[in-house]
C-alpha positions as CSV (number, residue, x, y, z in Angstrom):
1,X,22.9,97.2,80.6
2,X,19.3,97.9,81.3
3,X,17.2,101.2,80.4
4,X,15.6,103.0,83.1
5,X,11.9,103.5,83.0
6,X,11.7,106.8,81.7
7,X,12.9,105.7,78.7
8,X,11.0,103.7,75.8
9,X,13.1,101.0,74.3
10,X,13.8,101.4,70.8
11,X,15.3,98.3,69.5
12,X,17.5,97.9,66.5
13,X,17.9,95.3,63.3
14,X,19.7,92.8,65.5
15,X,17.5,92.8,69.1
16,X,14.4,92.4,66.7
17,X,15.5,89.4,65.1
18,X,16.2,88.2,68.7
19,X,12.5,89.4,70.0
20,X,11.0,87.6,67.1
21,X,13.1,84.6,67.5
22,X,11.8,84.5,71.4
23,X,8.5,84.7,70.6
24,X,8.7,82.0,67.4
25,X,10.7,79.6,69.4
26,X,10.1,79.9,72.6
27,X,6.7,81.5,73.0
28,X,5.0,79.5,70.1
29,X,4.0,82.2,67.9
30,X,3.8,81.0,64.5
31,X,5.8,83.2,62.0
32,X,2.9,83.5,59.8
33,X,1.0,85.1,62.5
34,X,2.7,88.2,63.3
35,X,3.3,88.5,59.5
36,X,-0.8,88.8,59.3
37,X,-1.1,90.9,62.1
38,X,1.7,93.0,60.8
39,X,0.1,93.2,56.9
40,X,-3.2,93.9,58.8
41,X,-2.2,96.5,60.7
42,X,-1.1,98.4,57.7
43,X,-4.1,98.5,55.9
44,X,-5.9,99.9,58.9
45,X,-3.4,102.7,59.1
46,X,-4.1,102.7,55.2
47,X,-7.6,104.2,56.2
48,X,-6.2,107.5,57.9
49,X,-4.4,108.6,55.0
50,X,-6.0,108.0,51.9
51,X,-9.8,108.6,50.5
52,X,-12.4,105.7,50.9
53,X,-11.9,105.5,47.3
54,X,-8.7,105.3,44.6
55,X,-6.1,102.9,44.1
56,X,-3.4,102.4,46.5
57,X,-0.3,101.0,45.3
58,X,1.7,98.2,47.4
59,X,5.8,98.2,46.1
60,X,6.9,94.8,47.2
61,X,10.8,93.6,47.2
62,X,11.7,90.1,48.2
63,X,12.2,89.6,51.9
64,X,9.4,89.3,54.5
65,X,8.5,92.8,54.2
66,X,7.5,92.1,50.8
67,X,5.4,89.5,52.8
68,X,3.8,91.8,55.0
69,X,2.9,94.4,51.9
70,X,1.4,91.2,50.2
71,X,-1.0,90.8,53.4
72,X,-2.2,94.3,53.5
73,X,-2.7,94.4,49.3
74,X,-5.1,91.3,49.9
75,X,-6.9,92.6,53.3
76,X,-7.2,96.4,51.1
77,X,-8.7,94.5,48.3
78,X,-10.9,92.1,50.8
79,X,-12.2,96.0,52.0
80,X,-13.2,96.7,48.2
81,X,-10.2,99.0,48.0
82,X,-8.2,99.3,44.4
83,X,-4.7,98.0,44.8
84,X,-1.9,97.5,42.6
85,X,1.0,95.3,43.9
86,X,4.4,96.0,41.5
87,X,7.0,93.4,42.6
88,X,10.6,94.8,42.2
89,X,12.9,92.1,40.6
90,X,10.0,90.1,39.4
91,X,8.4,87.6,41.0
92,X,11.1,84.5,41.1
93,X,12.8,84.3,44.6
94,X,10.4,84.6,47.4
95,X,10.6,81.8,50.1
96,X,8.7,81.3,53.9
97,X,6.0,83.2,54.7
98,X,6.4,86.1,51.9
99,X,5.7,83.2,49.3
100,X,3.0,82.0,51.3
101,X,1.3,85.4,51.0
102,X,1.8,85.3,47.6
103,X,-0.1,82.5,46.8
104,X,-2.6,83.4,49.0
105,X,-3.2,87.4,47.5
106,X,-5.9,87.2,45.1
107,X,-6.9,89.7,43.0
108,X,-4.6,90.5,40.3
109,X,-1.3,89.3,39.7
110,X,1.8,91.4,41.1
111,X,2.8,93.5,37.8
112,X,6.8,94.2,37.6
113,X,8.2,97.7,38.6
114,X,8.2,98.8,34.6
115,X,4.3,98.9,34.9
116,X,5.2,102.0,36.6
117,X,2.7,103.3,39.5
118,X,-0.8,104.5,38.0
119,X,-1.6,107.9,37.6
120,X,-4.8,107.6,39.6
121,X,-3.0,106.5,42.8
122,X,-3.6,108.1,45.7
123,X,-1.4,106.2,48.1
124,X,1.8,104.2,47.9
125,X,3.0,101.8,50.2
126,X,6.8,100.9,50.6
127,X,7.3,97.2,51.3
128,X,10.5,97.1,49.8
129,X,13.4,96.5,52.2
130,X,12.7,95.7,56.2
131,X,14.5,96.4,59.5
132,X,17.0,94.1,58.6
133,X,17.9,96.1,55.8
134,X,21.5,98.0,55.2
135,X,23.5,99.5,52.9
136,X,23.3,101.6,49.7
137,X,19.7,100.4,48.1
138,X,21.3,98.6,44.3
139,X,19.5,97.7,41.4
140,X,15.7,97.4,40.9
141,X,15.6,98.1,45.2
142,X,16.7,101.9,44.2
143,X,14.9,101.6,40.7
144,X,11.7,101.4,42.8
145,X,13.1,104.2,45.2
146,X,13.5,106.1,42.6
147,X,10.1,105.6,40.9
148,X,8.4,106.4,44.7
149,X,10.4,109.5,44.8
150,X,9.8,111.2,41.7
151,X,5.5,110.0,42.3
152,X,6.1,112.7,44.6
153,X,2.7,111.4,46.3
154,X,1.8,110.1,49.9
155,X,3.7,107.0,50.8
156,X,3.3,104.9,53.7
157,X,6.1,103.0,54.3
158,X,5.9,99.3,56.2
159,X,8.1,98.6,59.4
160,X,11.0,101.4,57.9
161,X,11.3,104.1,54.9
162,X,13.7,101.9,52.6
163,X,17.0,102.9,52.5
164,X,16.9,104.3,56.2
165,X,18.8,101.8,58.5
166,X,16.8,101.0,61.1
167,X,19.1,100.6,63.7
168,X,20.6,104.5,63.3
169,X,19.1,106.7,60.8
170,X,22.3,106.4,58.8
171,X,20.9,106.6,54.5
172,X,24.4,105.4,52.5
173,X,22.3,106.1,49.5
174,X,18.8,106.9,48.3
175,X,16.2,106.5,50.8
176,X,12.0,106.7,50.3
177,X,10.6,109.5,52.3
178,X,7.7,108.5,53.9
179,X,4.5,110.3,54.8
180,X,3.8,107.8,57.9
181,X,5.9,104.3,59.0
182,X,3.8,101.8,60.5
183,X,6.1,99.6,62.2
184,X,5.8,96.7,64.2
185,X,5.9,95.5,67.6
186,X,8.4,98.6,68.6
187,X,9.6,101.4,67.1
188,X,13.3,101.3,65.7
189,X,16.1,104.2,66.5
190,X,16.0,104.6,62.7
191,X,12.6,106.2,63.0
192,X,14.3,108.7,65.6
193,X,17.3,109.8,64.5
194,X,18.3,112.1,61.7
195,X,18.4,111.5,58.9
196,X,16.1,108.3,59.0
197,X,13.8,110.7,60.9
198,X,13.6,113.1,58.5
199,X,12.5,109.9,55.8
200,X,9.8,108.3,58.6
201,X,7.0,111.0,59.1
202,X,4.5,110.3,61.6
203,X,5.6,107.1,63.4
204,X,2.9,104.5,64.8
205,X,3.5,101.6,66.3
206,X,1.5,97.9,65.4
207,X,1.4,95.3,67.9
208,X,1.5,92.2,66.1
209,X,1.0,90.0,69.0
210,X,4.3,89.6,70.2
211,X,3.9,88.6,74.5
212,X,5.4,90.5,77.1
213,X,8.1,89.6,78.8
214,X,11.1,89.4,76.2
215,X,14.1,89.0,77.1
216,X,16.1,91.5,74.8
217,X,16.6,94.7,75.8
218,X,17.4,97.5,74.3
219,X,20.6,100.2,74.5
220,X,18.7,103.4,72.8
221,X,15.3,105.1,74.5
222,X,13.1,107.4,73.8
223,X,13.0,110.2,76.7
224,X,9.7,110.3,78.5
225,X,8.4,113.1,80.4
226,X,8.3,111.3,83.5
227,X,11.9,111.7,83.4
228,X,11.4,115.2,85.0
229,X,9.9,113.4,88.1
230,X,14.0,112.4,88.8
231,X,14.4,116.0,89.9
232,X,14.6,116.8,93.5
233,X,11.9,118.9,94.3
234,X,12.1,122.0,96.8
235,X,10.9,121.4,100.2
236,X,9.9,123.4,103.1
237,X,13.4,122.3,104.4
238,X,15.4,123.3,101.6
239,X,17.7,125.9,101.3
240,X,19.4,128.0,98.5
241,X,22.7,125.8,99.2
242,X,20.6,122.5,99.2
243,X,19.0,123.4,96.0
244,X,22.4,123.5,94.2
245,X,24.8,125.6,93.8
246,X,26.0,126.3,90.2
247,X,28.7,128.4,88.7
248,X,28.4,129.4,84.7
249,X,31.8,130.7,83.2
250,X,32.4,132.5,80.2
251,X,32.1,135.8,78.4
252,X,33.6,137.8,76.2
253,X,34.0,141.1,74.3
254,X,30.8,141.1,72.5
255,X,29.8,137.7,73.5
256,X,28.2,139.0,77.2
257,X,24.6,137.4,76.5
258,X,25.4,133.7,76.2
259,X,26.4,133.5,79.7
260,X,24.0,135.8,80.8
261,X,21.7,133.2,79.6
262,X,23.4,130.4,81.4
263,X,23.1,132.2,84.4
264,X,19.2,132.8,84.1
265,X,18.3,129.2,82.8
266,X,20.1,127.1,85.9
267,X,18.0,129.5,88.3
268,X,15.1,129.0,86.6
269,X,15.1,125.6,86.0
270,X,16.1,124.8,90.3
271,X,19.3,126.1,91.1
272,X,19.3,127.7,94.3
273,X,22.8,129.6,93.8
274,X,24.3,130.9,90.5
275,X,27.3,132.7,90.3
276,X,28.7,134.1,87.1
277,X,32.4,134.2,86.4
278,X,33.4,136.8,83.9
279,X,36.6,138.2,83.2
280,X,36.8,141.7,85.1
281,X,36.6,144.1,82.6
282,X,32.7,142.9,81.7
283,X,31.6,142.3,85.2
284,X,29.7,145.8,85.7
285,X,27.7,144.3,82.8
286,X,26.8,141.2,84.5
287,X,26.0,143.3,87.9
288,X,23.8,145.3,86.1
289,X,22.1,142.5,84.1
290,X,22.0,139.9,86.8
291,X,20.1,140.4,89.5
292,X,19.2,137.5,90.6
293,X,22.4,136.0,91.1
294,X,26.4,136.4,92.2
295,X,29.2,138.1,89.9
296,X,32.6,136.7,90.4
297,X,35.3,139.0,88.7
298,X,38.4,137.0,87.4
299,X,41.8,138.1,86.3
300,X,41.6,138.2,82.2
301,X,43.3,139.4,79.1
302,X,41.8,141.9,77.1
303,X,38.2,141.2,78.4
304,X,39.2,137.0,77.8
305,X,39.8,134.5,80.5
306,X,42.9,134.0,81.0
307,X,45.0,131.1,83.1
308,X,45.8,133.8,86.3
309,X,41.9,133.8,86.5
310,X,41.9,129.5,87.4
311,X,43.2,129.7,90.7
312,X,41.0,132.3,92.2
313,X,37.9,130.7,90.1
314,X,38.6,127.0,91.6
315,X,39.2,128.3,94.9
316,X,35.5,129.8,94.8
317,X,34.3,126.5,93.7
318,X,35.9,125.0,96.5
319,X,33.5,127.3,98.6
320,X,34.2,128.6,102.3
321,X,31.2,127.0,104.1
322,X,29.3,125.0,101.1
323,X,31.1,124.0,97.9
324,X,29.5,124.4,94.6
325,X,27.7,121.4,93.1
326,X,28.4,121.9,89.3
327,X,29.9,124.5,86.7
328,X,28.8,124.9,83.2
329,X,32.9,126.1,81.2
330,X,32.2,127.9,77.9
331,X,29.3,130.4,76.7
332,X,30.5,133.1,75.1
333,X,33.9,132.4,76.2
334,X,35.2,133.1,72.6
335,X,38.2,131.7,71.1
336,X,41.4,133.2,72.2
337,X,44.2,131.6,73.1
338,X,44.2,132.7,76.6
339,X,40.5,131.7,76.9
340,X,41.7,128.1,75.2
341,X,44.2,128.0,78.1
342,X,42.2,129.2,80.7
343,X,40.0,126.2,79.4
344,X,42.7,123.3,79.9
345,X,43.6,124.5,83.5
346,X,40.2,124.7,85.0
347,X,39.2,121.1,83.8
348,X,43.3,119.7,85.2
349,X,41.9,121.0,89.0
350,X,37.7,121.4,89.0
351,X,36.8,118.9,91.3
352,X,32.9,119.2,90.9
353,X,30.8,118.2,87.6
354,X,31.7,119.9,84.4
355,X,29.2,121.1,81.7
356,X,31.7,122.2,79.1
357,X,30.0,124.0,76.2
358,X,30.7,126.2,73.1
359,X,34.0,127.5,73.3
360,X,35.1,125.5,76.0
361,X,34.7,122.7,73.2
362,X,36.5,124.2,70.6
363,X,39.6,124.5,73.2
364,X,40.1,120.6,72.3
365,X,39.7,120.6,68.6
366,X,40.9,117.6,67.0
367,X,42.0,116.6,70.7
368,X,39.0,114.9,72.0
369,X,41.2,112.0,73.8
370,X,42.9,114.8,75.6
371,X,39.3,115.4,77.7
372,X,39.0,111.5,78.7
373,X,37.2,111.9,82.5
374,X,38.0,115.2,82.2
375,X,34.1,116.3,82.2
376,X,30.8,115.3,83.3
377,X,28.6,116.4,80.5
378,X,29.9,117.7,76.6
379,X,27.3,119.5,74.8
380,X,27.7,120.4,71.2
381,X,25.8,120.8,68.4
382,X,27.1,119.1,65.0
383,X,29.7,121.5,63.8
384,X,31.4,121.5,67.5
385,X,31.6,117.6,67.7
386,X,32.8,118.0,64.0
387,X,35.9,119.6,65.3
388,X,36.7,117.5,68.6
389,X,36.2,114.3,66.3
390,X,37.8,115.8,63.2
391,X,36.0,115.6,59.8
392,X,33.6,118.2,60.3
393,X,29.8,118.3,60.5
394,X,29.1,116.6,57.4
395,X,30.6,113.7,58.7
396,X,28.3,114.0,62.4
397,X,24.8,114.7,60.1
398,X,25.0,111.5,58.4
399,X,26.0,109.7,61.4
400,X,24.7,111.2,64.4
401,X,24.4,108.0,66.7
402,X,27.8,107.0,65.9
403,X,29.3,109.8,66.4
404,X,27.9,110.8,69.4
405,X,28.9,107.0,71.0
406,X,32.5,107.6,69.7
407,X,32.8,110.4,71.1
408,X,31.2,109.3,74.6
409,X,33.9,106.8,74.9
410,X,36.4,108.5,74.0
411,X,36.0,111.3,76.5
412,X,34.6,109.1,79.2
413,X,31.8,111.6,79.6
414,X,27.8,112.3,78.7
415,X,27.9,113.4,74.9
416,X,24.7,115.5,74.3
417,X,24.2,115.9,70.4
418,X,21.9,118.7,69.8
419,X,19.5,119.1,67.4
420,X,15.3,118.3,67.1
421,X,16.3,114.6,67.7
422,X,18.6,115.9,70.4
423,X,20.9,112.6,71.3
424,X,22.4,112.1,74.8
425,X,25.1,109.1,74.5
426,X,26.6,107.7,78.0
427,X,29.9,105.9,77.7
428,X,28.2,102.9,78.7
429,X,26.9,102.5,75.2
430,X,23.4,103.5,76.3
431,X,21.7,106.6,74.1
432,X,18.5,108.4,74.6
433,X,16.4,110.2,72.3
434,X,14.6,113.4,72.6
435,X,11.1,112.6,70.9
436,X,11.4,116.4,69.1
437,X,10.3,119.6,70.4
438,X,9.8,122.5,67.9
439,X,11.6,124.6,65.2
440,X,11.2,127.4,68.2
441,X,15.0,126.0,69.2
442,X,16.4,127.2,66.0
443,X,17.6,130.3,67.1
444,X,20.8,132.0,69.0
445,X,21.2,131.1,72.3
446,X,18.8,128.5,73.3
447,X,22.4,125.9,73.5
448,X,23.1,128.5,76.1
449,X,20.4,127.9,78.0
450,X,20.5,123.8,77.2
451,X,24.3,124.5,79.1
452,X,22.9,126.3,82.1
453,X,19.9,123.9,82.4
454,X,22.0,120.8,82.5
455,X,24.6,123.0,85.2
456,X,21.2,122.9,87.2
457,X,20.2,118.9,87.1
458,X,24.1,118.3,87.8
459,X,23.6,120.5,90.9
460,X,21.0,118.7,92.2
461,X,23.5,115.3,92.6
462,X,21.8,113.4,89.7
463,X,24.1,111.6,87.5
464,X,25.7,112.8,84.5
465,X,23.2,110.8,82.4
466,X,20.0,110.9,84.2
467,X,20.8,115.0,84.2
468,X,21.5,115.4,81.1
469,X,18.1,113.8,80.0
470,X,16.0,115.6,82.5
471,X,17.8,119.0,80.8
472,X,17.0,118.0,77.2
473,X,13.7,117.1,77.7
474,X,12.9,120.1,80.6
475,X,14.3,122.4,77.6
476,X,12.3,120.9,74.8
477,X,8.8,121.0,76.4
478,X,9.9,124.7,77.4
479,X,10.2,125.6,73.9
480,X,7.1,123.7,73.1
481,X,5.4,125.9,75.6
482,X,7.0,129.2,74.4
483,X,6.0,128.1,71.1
484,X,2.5,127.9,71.9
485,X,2.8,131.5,73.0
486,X,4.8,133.3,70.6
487,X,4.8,130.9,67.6
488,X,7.9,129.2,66.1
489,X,9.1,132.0,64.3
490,X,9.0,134.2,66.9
491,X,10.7,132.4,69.5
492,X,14.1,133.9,71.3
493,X,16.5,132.2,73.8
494,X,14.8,133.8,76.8
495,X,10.9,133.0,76.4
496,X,12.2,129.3,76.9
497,X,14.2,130.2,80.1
498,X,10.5,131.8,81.3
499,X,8.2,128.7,80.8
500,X,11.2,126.3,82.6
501,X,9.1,127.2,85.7
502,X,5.9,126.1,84.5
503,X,7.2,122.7,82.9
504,X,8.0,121.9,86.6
505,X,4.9,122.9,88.1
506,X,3.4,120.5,85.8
């Protein structure tokens, strides 16, 4: 399993022993070396966020972290800096090149935790636990998360924010919540995904001196911009048909804007063709709303889909001279049983790629196994893969890689986990990270428009994953555009459906 290039490695606990292992045994790179490099690099990044004066305080624990916190206390005080150095658990236990850089610190002895950190500080760094690192912190470990806490101050913290696991994000207990993380060689998924995110603040990466050329590589990416350069462009040869043809289905009493916005987002992020399917009672809505693309009227009940409306529906798809290239199942389609139905029997004979979204979810509560193959592309947010895995959105917040690989497996299709550090999980194991937008996709109906951008990429033949990150990060630097128009606050669903455009043009 390899990444593509449009996604930045980030390696976990166990491929970063294995990287540092290569480059110890087999490359010749003494241990102690990228432990200074490591401890150096720290103190530079040191100098960015704290005065040229006041004390800095260096938290050590016992593993080579602690080594690497003992290297930037000395190079700090070598630069005429104050520095403290409080050693959770005392100072017995140390071994390899952490008691090496012990020995060699200088300065004032390491004081123990009780000594508390000074009032005068004006930085803190966390060198307690390392990538390595998992678990509930226990003992003097959360004593000392507990006393960085409550400082309430800036705290950098050294390769990871204690208490986050670096290889998910996952915090089983108390976690340090970090101004910065300086981490080394790479950065970890940890740093990415919620809620280690939320503990990591501004991420920077230290090259310790590691060579090129490992070979480890890594299941979990960051997505890159350049993934947008996958998407076929338009030519002077193309035409509406050979730009994709998509078909968005849903609607419902009262619920006639999240398709609308389907509709509106595939066209304006490439689609050449969009047809909306509505149930019959609401289409005069749609005609009136949509001009810029087709209304297909299908048999309902009581303005829901119903199970009469599949045959005519899949017999469009099917198409008379060109066939539609993807359909996005479930804005607005609201939860009726009919619509629930309607649901089952559309995914038992589509024969084209399947965005299913929203409500077309929350047809397989509790039933995820039932949608194995059944689907190209799921997209929900936390409280809708909550209900398809059971155990609600608790359990998918404190877990959000896991869940969203169990559930790719599962149903044998591309899981996107929304949120800031949106997630899109392949049933391959591989998992790529949207590198954040902006708090401008907080509001209703920008999922819509996540469904019916996704629709789009599908159209244009490029596989389920590929597609799905092209549509993550095409909406995110939308919303980052509409953001720097309107500000965050005052953001809606459809000034991110205008600037898709504009992210392609550049």
């Amino acid at each position: 399993m390899s990444l593509p290039g449009w996604l930045a490695p980030l390696y976990d606990a166990p491929r970063m022993r294995a990287i540092d292992a290569w480059a110890i045994d087999r490359q010749g790179v003494p241990s102690i070396e990228l432990m200074e490099r490591a401890g150096a690099g720290l103190a530079d990044a040191v100098a960015s966020m704290a005065a040229e004066s006041g004390r800095i305080v260096v938290i050590a624990g016992k593993g080579n972290n602690a080594g690497d916190g003992f290297v930037a206390a000395r190079a700090l005080r070598s630069a005429g800096r104050v520095v403290d150095v409080l050693a959770a658990g005392g100072l017995s236990g140390f071994s390899g090149d952490a008691a090496t850089n012990l020995e060699r610190l200088g300065g004032a002895a390491p004081l123990p935790l009780e000594h508390g950190i000074a009032a005068d500080a004006v930085l803190v760094i966390d060198a307690l636990l390392g990538t390595g690192a998992s678990g509930a912190p226990r003992g003097e470990i959360l004593a000392a998360i507990e006393a960085i806490r409550a400082w309430g101050g800036p705290v950098l913290a050294a390769d990871v924010p204690s208490g986050v696991d670096a290889s998910s994000g996952e915090t089983e207990g108390l976690a340090v919540v970090a101004s910065a993380t300086a981490t080394f060689h790479a950065a970890k998924p940890g740093l990415w995904i919620n809620p280690g995110r939320g503990c990591a603040g501004a991420v920077s990466v230290i090259d310790i001196g590691i060579p090129e050329g490992s070979p480890v590589e890594a299941d979990v990416g960051l997505i890159e911009d350049s993934v947008l350069e996958q998407i076929p462009p338009r030519t002077t040869h193309s035409t509406k048909f050979t730009s994709g043809r998509v078909l968005i289905v849903g609607g419902s009493p009262g619920l006639t804007g999240a398709p609308s916005l389907a509709v509106l987002a595939a066209a304006r992020a490439g689609a050449g063709y969009v047809t909306a399917c509505v149930p019959a009672s609401l289409s005069l809505i749609f005609e009136t709303r949509l001009l810029e693309a087709m209304t297909l009227a299908l048999p309902e009940e009581n303005g829901f889909h119903a199970p009469a409306g599949v045959a005519p529906l899949l017999e469009a798809a099917a198409g008379r001279g060109s066939a539609f290239s993807a359909l996005a199942l479930g804005p607005g389609l609201g939860r009726g049983e009919s619509a629930a139905a309607f649901v089952r029997a559309v995914l038992e004979g589509a024969q084209l790629p399947v965005v299913l979204d929203a409500d077309g979810l929350n047809a397989f509560a509790g039933e995820i196994d039932s949608l194995r193959g059944r689907a190209a592309v799921l997209t929900p947010h936390e409280g809708e893969l909550g209900r398809l895995l059971g155990g609600g959105g608790g359990r998918i917040a404190a877990a959000r890689l896991r869940c969203a690989r169990e559930a790719a497996e599962r149903a044998q299709a591309v899981v996107v986990l929304k949120g800031d550090d949106t997630l899109v999980a392949d049933p391959d194991g591989r998992v790529a990270v949207n590198p954040g937008a902006t708090p401008a996709l907080a509001t209703a109906g920008t999922g819509d428009v996540l469904a019916g951008v996704t629709a789009a990429m599908l159209a244009k033949e490029l596989d389920p994953f590929t597609a799905a990150c092209a549509a993550v990060r095409l909406h995110a630097l939308a919303a980052i555009r509409a953001a720097a128009v309107h500000g965050a606050e005052g953001v809606i669903a459809s000034d991110v459906i205008a600037e898709l455009g504009a992210v392609r043009r550049r």
